[in-house]
C-alpha positions as CSV (number, residue, x, y, z in Angstrom):
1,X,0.1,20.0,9.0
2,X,-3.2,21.6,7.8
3,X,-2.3,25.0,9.1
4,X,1.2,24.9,7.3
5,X,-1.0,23.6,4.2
6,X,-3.5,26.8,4.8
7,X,-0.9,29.3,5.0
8,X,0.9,27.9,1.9
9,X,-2.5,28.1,-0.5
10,X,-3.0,32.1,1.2
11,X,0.6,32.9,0.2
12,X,0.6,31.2,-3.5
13,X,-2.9,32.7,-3.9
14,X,-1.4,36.1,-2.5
15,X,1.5,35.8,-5.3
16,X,-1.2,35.5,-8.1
17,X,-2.9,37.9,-7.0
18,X,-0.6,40.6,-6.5
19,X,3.0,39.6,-8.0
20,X,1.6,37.9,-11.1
21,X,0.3,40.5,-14.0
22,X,-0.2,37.6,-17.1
23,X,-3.3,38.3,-19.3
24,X,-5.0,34.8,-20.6
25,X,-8.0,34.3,-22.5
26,X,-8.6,30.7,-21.1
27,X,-7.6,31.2,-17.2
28,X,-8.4,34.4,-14.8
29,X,-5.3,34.1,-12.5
30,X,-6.5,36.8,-10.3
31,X,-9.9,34.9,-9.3
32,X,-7.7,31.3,-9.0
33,X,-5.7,33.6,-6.7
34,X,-8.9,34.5,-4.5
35,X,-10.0,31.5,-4.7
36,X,-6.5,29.9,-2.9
37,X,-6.6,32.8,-0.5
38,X,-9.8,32.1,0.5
39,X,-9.3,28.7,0.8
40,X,-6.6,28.6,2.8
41,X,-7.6,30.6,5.7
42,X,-10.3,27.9,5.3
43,X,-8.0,25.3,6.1
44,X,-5.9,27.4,8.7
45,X,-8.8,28.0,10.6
46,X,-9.9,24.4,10.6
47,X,-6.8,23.3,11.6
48,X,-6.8,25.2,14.5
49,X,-10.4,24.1,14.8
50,X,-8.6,20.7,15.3
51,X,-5.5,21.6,17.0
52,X,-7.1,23.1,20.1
53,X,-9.8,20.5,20.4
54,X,-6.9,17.9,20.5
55,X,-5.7,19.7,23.7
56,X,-8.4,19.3,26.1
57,X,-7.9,17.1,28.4
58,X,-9.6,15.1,31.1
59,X,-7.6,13.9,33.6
60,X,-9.9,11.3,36.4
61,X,-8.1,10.2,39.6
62,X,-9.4,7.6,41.4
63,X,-8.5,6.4,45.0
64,X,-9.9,2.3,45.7
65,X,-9.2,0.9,49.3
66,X,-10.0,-2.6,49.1
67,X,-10.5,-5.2,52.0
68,X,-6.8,-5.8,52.1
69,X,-5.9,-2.4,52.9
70,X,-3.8,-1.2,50.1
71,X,-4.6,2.3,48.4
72,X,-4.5,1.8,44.7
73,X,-4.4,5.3,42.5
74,X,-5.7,5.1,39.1
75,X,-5.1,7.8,36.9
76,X,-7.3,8.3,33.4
77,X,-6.4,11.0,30.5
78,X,-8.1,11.3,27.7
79,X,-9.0,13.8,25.0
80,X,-12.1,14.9,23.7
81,X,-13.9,12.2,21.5
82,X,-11.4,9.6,22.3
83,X,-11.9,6.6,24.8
84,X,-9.7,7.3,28.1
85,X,-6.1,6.1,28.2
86,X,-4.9,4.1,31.2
């Protein structure tokens, strides 16, 4: 959602930048434009900050033989800087 949000803020700011040609005496649209641009690639970039470290993975496998004989498979994912999954 945050890089939909970060490309959203770039291409409003890009509009008032470029498209938009109104003259105020209270409001500089152009710099509010700049200041969307730059913000969004802010949030596009940390969402893809956050996207990819969602996607590494850990996977442990674990083989136990206990006394009885069985073979018992145990199988752990987990992502990074989240407490594994059974």
């Amino acid at each position: 959602m945050s890089i939909g949000a970060g490309i959203a803020l770039f291409v409003i700011g890009a509009i008032l930048v470029f498209a938009v040609n109104v003259e105020t005496d209270v409001v500089n649209l152009d710099m509010i434009g700049y200041i969307m641009m730059g913000a969004g690639a802010l949030v596009f970039l940390i969402g893809l900050v956050f996207l990819f470290r969602r996607r590494q993975t850990e996977v442990v496998t674990r083989t136990v033989d206990p006394v009885e004989g069985e073979r018992v498979t145990r199988n752990t994912t987990s992502s990074s800087g989240e407490p594994p999954v059974a």
